[in-house]
C-alpha positions in Angstrom: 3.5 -11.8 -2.2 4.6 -10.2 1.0 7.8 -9.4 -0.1 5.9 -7.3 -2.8 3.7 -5.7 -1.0 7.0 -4.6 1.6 8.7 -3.4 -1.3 5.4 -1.0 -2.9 5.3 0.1 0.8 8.8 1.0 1.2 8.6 2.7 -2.6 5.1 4.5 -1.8 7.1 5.8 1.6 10.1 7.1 -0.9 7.4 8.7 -2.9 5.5 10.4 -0.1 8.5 11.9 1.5 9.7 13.2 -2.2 6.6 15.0 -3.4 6.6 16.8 0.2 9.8 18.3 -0.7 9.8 21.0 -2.9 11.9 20.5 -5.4 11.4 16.8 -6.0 9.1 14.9 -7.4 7.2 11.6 -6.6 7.5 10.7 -9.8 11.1 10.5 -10.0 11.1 7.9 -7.2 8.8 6.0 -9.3 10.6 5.8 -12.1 14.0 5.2 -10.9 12.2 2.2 -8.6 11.1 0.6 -12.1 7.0 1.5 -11.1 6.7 4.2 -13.2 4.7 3.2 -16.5 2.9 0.7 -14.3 1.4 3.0 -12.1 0.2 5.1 -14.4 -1.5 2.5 -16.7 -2.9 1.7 -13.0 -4.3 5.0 -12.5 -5.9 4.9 -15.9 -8.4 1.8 -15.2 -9.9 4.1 -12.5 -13.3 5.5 -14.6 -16.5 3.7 -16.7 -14.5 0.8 -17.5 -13.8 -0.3 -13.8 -17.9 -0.2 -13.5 -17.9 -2.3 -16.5 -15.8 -5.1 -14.6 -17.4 -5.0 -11.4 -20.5 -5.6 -13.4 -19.1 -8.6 -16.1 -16.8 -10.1 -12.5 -18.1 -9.0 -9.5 -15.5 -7.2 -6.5 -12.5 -10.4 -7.6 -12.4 -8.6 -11.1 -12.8 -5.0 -10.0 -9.6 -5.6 -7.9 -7.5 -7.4 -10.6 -8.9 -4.9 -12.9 -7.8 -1.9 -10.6 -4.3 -3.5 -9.9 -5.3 -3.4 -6.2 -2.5 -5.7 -5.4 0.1 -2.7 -7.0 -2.3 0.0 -5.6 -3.2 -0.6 -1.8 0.3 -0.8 -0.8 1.6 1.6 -2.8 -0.5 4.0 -1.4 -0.5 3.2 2.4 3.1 3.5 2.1 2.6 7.4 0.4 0.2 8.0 3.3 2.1 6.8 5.9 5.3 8.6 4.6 2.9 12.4 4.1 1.9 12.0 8.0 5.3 11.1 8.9 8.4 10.4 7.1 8.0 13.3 4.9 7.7 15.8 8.3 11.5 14.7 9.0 12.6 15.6 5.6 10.9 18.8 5.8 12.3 19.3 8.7 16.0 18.2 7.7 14.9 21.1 4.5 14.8 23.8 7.2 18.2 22.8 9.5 20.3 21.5 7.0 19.3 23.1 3.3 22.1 23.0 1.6 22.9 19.2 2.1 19.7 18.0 1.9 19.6 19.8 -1.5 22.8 18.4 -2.7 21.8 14.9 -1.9 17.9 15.6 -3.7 20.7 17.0 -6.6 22.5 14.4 -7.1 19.5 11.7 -7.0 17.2 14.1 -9.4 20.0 14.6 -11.8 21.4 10.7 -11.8 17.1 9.8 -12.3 18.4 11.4 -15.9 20.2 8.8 -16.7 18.1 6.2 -16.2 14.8 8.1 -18.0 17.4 8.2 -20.8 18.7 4.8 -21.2 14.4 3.6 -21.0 14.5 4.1 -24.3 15.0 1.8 -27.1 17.5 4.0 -29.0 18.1 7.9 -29.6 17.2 10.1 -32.9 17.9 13.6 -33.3 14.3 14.8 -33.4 13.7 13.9 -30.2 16.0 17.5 -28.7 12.7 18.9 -29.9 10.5 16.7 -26.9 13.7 17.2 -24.9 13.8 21.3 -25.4 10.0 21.6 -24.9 10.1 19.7 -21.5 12.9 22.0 -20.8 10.9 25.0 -21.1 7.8 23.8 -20.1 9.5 23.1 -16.8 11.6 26.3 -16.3 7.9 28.3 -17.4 5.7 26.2 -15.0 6.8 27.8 -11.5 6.3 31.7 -13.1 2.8 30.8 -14.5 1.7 29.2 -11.1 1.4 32.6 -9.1 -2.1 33.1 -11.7 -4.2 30.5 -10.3 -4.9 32.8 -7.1 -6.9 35.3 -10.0 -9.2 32.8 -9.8 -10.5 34.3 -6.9 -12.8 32.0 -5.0 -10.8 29.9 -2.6 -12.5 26.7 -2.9 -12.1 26.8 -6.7 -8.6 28.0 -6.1 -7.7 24.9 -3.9 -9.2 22.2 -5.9 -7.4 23.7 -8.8 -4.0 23.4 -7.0 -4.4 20.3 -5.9 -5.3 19.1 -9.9 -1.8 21.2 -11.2 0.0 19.3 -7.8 -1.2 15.9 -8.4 -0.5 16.2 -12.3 3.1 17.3 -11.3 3.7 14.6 -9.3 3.5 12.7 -11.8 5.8 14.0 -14.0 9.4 12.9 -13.4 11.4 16.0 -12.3 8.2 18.1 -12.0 7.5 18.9 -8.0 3.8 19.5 -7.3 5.4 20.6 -3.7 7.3 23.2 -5.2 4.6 24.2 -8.0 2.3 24.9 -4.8 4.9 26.8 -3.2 5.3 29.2 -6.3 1.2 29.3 -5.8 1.6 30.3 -2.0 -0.6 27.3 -1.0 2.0 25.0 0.3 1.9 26.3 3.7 -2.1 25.9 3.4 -1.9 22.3 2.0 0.7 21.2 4.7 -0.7 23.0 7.5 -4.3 21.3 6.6 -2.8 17.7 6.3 -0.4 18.3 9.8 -4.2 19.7 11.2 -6.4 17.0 9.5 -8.6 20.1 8.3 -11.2 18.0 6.5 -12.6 21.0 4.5 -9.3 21.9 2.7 -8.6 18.2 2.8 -11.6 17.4 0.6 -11.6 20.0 -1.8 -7.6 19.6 -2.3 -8.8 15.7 -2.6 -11.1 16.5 -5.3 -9.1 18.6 -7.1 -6.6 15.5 -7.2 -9.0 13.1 -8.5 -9.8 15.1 -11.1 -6.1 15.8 -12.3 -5.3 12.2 -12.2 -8.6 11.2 -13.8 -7.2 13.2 -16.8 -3.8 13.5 -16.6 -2.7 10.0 -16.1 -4.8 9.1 -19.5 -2.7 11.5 -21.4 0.6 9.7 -20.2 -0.6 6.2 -20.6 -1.6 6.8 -24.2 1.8 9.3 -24.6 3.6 6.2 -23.7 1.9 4.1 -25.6 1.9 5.6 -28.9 5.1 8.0 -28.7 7.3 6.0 -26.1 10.7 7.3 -26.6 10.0 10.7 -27.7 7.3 10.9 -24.4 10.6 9.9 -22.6 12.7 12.4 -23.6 9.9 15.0 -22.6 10.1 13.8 -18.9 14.0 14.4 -19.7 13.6 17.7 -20.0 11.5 17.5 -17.2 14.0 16.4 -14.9 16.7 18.4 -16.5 14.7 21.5 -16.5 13.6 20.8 -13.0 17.9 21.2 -11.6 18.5 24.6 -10.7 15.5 24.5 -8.2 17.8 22.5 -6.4 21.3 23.8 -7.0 22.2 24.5 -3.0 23.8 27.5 -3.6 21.9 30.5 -5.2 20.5 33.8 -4.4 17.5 35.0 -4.4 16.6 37.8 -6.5 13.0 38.5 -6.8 9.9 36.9 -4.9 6.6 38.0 -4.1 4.3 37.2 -0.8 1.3 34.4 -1.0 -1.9 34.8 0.4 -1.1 33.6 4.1 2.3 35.6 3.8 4.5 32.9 2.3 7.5 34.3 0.2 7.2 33.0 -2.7 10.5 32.8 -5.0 10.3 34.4 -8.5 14.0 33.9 -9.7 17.0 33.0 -8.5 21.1 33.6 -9.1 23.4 30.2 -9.2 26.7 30.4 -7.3 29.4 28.8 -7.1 30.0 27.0 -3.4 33.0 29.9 -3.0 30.7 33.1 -4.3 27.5 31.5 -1.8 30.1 32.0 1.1 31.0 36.0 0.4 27.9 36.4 -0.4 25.7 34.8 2.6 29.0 34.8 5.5 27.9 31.5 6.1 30.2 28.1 5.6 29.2 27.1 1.6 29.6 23.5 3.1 31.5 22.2 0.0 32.8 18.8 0.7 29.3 17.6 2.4 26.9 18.7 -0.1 29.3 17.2 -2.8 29.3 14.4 -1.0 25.6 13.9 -0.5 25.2 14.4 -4.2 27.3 11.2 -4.8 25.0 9.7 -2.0 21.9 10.6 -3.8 23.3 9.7 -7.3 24.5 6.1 -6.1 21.2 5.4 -4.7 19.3 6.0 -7.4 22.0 3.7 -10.0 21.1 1.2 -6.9 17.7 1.8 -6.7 17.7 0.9 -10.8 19.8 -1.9 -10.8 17.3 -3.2 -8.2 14.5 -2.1 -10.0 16.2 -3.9 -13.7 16.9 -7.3 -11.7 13.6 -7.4 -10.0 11.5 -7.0 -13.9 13.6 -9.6 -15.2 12.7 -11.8 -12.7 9.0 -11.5 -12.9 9.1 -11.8 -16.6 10.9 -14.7 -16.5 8.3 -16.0 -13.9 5.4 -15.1 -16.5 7.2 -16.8 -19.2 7.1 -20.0 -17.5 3.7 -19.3 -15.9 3.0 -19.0 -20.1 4.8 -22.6 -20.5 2.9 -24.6 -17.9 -0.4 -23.4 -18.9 
């Protein structure tokens, strides 16, 4: 029981620190750490029918129906990571971009892989999924700029914090980066670094909300349309790449609310062009590197993650047997 509850901890603190990144998604960690379909299904209880167990159990069935054991640690170890581990990857982000974007590369685009092996086999309907979680992702960041027409800040807050948290969710889909294209990331971070309780709340709210919804329409995605939901999240991840291709060029952006530049489109380079272009060292042979890093790690991460469901479903079986 300890060693699980290290483990949620230590994959809570991996998710924490990605979704601070922009670029990367917390959901990508949960997948590749074998969590993914779990947590969601988790997220799901929360609503009428966890009232409905309290009432039938009492608090003992409220917590098996919530999945507290999964939960709790789970989510001290994203806490944890937000107020801390996440601040040094940020800060790694802004002295050392381009390798800290090869090695988020190589781990987002190796998390692929593994999203598609999860199926149980391939058909060539599902490019269509595939293509439309392609666009969907490449459209996402361009659309995000409209949510400041709402107007009223409070509104426009809690609805960032619903689009973030949904993201999040979404393998290859960062809610970080969806607020930067907003020009709320700086607000968001700067309120969590500050503990501003007001912005806190409202963000809060605006999360409960999203994953109240949003988490319902996965779970019953992944129910009913498995492999085809699958290669949606794909096309997430696919789609989700050139955000983190180290060397590009920015060629249009426009300025947030608080000043933040926020980037409309960009031009891929090759690591030679990037070094004309910007006079600065392209840093070839250690962003390559660190995308083998980051790719290795997640085909370790996996293997763990394979080994460690077998296990516990061997455990059930005989749990099944005895009784």
């Amino acid at each position: 029981m300890k060693r699980r509850f290290v483990e949620l901890f230590l994959k809570g603190a991996g998710m924490g620190a990605a979704d601070a990144v922009p670029g990367v998604s917390g959901g990508t960690i949960a997948f590749i750490t074998g969590i993914y379909e779990e947590l969601i299904n988790t997220i799901k209880q929360f609503g009428p029918s966890a009232f409905i167990a309290w009432r039938r159990g009492g608090w003992v069935a409220l917590a098996q129906h919530l999945n507290l054991t999964f939960l709790v640690p789970l989510l001290l170890g994203v806490a944890v990571s937000l107020f801390s581990v996440a601040h040094i990857a940020l800060w790694l982000m802004e002295a050392y971009p381009l390798l800290i974007e090869g090695f988020f590369f190589g781990l987002v685009a190796a998390s692929g892989f593994v999203v598609a092996k999860a199926g149980r086999g391939w058909k060539f309907w599902y490019l269509l999924p595939m293509v439309g979680g392609l666009l969907l992702a490449k459209s996402l960041p361009g659309m995000m700029p409209l949510v400041l027409l709402i107007g009223n800040e409070a509104l426009v807050v809690m609805v960032a914090g619903c689009i973030a948290i949904s993201a999040m969710l979404l393998p290859g889909v960062s809610g970080s980066f969806l607020l930067l294209t907003m020009g709320l990331y700086g607000t968001i971070l700067g309120a969590i670094r500050s503990f501003d309780i007001g912005i806190i709340i409202l963000f809060g709210m605006g999360c409960v909300i999203g994953l109240a919804l949003f988490s319902r329409l996965l779970s019953w995605l992944l129910r009913r349309h498995h492999d085809s939901t699958l290669q949606l999240l794909l096309g997430f991840i696919v789609g989700s790449l050139p955000v983190l291709w180290p060397w590009k060029e920015l060629l249009r952006y426009q300025l947030g609310p608080d000043g933040q530049m926020i980037p409309l489109a960009h031009r891929y380079l090759l690591p030679g062009d990037y070094a004309v272009l910007s006079g600065e060292s392209a840093q070839a042979i250690g962003v390559v590197a660190l995308m083998v890093v980051g790719a290795l790690l997640v085909v370790l991460l996996n293997r763990r993650a394979v080994h460690y469901a077998g296990h516990r479903s061997i455990g059930n079986a005989r749990d099944v047997e005895k009784e």
